[in-house]
Each structure stands twice: as C-alpha cells, then as structure tokens.
C-alpha positions in Angstrom: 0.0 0.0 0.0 1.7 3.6 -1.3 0.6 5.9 1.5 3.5 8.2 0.4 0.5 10.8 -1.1 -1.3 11.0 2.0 1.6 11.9 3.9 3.1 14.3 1.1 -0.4 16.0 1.5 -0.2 16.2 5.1 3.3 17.5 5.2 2.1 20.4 2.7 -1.1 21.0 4.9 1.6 21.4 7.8 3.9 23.5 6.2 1.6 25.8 3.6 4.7 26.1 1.4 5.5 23.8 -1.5 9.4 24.3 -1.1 9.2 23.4 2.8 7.4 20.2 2.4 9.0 18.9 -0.8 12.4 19.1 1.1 10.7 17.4 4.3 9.3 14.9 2.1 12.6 14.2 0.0 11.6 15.1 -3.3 11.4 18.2 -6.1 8.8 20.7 -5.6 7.5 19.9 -9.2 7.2 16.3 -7.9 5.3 17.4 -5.0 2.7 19.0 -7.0 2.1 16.7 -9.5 1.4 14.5 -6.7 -1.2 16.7 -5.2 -2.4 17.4 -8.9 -3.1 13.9 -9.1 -5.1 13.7 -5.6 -7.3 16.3 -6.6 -7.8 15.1 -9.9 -8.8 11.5 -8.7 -11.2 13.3 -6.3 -12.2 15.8 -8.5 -11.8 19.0 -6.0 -9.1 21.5 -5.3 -7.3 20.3 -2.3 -5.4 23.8 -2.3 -5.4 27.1 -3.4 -2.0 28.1 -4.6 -0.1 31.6 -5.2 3.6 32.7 -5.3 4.3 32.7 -1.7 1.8 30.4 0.2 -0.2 27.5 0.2 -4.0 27.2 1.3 -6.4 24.5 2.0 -9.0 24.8 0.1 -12.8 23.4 2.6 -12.4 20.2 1.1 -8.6 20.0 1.6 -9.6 20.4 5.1 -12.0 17.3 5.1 -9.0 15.7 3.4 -6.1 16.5 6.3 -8.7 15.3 8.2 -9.3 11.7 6.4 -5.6 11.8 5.6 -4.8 11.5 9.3 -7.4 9.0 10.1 -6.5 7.0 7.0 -2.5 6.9 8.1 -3.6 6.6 11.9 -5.6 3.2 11.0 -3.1 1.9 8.3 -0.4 2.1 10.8 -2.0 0.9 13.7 -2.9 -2.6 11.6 0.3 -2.6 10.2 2.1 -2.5 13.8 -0.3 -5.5 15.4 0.5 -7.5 12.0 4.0 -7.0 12.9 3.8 -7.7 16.7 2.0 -10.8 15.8 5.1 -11.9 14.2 7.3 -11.4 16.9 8.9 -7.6 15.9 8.3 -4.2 15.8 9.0 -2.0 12.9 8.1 1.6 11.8 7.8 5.2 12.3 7.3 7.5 15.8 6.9 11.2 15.4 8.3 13.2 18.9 8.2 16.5 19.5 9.8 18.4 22.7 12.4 21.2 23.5 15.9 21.1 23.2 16.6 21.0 26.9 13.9 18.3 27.2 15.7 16.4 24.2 18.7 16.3 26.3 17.3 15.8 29.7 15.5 13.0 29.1 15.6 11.6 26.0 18.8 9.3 26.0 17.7 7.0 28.7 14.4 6.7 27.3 14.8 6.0 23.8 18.5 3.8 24.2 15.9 1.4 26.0 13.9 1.5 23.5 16.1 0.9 20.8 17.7 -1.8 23.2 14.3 -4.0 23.1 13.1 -2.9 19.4 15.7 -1.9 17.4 13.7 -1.6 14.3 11.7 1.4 15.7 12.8 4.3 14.0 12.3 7.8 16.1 11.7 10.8 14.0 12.6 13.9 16.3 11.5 17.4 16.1 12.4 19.9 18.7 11.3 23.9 19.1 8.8 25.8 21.5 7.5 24.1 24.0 4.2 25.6 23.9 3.7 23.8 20.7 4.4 20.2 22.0 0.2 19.7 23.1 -1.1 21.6 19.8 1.1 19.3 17.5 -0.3 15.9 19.2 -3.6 17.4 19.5 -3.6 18.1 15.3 -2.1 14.7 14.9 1.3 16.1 13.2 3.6 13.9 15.8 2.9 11.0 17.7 4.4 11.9 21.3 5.8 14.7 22.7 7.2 15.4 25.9 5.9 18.8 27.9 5.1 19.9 31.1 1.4 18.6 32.1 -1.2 21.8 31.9 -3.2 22.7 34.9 -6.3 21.1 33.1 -5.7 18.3 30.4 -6.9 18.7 27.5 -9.4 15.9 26.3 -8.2 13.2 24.4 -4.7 13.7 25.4 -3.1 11.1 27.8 0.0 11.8 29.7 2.2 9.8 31.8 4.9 11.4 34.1 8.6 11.3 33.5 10.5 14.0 36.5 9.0 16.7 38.6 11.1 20.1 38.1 10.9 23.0 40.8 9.9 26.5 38.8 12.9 29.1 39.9 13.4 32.2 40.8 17.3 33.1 39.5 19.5 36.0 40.3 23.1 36.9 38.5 25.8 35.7 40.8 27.9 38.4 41.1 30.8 39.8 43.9 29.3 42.7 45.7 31.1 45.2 43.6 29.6 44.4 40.8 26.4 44.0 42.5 23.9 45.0 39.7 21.7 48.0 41.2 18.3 45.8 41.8 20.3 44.0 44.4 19.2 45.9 47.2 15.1 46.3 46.5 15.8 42.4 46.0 16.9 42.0 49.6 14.8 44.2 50.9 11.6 42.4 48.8 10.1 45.0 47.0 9.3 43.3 44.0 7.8 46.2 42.1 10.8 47.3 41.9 12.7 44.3 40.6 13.1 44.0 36.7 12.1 40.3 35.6 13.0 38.7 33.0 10.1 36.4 32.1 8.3 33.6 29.5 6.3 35.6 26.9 3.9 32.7 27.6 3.1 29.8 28.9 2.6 27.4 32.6 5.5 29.1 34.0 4.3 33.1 33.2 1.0 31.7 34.1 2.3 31.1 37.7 4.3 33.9 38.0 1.6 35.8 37.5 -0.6 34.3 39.8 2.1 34.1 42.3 2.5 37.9 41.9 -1.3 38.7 42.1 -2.4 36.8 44.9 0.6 39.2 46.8 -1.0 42.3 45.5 1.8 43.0 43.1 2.3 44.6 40.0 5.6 43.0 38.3 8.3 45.6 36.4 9.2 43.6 33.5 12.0 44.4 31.7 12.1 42.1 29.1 9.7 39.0 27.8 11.1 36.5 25.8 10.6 33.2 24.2 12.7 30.0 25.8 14.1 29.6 29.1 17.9 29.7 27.8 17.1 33.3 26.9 16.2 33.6 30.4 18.8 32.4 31.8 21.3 34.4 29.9 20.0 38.0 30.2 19.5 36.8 33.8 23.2 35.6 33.9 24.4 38.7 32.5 22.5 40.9 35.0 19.7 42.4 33.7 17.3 41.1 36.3 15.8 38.0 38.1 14.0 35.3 36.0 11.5 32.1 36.8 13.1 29.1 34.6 12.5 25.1 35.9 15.1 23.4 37.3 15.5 21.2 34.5 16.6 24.0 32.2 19.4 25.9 34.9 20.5 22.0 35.5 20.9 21.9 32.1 22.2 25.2 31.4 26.1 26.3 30.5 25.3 29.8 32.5 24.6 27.8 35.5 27.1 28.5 37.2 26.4 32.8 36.7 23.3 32.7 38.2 21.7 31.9 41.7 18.3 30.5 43.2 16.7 32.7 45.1 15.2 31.3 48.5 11.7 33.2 47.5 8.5 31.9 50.1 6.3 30.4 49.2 7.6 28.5 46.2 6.2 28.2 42.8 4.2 24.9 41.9 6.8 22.6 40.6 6.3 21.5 36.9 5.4 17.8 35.9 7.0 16.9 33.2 5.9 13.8 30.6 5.3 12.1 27.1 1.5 13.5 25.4 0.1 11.0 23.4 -4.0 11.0 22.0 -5.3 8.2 23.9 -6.7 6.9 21.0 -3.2 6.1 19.6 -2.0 4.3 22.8 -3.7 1.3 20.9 -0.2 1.0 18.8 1.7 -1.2 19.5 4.7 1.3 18.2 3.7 3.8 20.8 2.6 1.4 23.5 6.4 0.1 23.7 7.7 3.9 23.5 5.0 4.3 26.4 6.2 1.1 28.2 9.4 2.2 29.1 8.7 4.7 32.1 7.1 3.1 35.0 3.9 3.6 36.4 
C-alpha cells in the first residue's frame, strides 16, 4: 500500500509552502505538485489554493487533512499489530519536545527503546514548548514530551517522566559588581525588581498568579521566548527570572546565576510524554510508552 501521497499532503497542509514540504518529504517541488495534482484530480476537487508565496487548503482540503490522518492513523496501527504478531516491531514514531527536554531525558528513554526494538525508527522534532500539546492534539507527531497543563486537555493522555521545581534566578555576582536591583531584591520590594520572564506559557501563568495573589504589579524588563534566553539576560545581570530546574541544570550559565530562596515556592512543573489516547492502541507507541514506569 503507497501511503507516500497521503503523507506528502499532510506535510504540505503542515507547512503551507510547496518548497518546505517537498524538502521534508525528500523530493522536487514539481514532484510534489504533481502529486497533489493527481489527488485532486482522482477526487475531483481542489485540495489547495496556490499563489507565489503560500499555500491554502481549500474546505475540502480540510475534510482531506482530516481523512488523511485518520486513513494513516488506521493503516499504521494494523500494520504494527501485523507485525507484533510476528514477533517484531517495525516503523515510524513522530516526537516532538524542547531542546533541553531532548537532552534531559531523551537518551535514557529511547536507548531502551532501541535496546528491546531496534527496528523502531524515532523521527525527532524539537522547538517551542508551547507547541508540543497543539502538534499531538492536530495529529502532526505521535508523542511529545511537555510539562502537564493545569487542566488536560481531552483526548490527550499523559504519563509522568520528572517533577522540576519552577525558579526564581538571580546573577551571581561579587558585591562590587552587584547590579543595582540588588538591594530592592533583599529588601523584597518586587515592584521594583526587573524580571525577565516567559512571553507565555505554565511558567508566566504562575508567575503571574504568584505575583497577584501578593497584590503586586511586576516591572518587566524584558519578555522573551525559551528559558535559555532567560537564563542568559539573567546571567548577565539584567534582572531576576523564573526558569525550571531542569533547564538551569541543564544550562552552560549555571554556574552565573543563583536561586533565590523566595517563600512560598512556585508549583513545581510535571514533566511527561503526550500521546492521543486513542493512539495508545499502537503497538509502536505502546512500547515507547512502556518504558517509564507507572
């Protein structure tokens, strides 16, 4: 069975740009749209709408990313208990998570995977956290690994890998280059404090909270995108920032920043693989699941 047009269409849908998901896919752009040429031709429909710089699906395209999925999800879940029935596991898992989470925790979870089913190919994606749920929920990657939301979204089943404290950091600095917060920082007025924070996301969510629920107004100096900018601005005095413990663990600056001993602490993160729950049925996934306890 070719399925290779299916996921060339989903790869397109993904990336609305012809050049993008012919180079994902492996093949020439021209290839790529003959391909979909042919897919709307055999269904007689436009699939998308095209122009110079971008690509849209057209309302039927969208039924069709739809089916596509479902028609991929099925193929490859029969595929995977055919092949468990003989006695191996073979194929394709899609995971999505950060680069520190990559690094953190990937390496003992997948070399015991590979260990036990060595024909289990892992295709890896990393970038903003914030996208790790979204990309599951769509169905564009199989797992990923995030920290767990204060409310689950439906559908989605998660199973725990570390707890990680949420920080407060400070530069570590000698007292002569103490940087000129230092003092409204001991003496805790926050307003006064320039923070270096998440633009988004659990950890500004509980920053925030931990801020209003103390009747404060934060000063922030700077809002950016990734804990290892955090961590830098923070290391090179700017201000104090709220980063997990996984990330300063993780972190080459670690050493040119503090933790601040700030009462009462900030809900720790739980940190996990995502899956749809409807997709814990493969076998493929259900070993990749299989290998943290509980």
């Amino acid at each position: 069975m070719d399925t290779r047009p299916l996921k060339q269409f989903l790869q397109l849908a993904e990336s609305r740009h012809f050049g993008r998901a012919a180079q994902a896919c492996h093949i020439s752009p021209s290839t790529l749209s003959r391909a979909i040429k042919q897919l709307e031709d055999e269904l007689g429909v436009l699939l998308v709408e095209r122009d110079n710089r971008s690509v849209a699906l057209t309302r039927a395209g969208l039924r069709f990313q739809a089916y596509a999925r479902e028609a991929l999800d099925h193929w490859e879940l029969l595929r995977n208990e055919l092949q468990a029935d003989a006695g191996e596991l073979q194929g394709e898992l899609s995971l999505y998570c950060s680069v520190t989470a990559s690094y953190s925790f990937l390496y003992e979870i997948l070399s015991r995977l590979r260990a036990e089913h060595p024909r289990i190919e892992i295709k890896l994606h990393t970038g903003d956290p914030e996208l790790a749920l979204p990309r599951v929920q769509a169905g564009d990657e199989d797992v990923s690994i995030a920290a767990r939301p204060e409310q689950m979204p439906q559908g989605l089943a998660f199973k725990r890998i570390a707890t990680s404290p949420l920080l407060f950091i400070a530069p570590r600095q000698q007292q002569r280059e103490a940087a000129p917060f230092e003092a409204d920082l001991a003496a805790e007025r926050w307003d006064a404090v320039p923070m270096i924070l998440s633009e988004e996301g659990l950890a500004r969510r509980r920053v925030d909270r931990w801020f209003r629920d103390r009747g404060l107004r934060p000063r922030i100096y700077a809002q950016v995108a990734g804990n290892e900018a955090i961590v830098s601005m923070v290391s090179l005095g700017f201000g104090v920032g709220v980063v997990p413990k996984i990330v300063l663990d993780n972190s080459p600056l670690a050493e040119r920043v503090r933790e601040l001993p700030v009462r009462p602490q900030l809900k720790a993160y739980e940190v996990g693989l995502f899956a749809q729950e409807k997709k814990l049925k493969s076998p493929l996934l259900s070993a990749l699941w299989s290998q943290l306890p509980g």
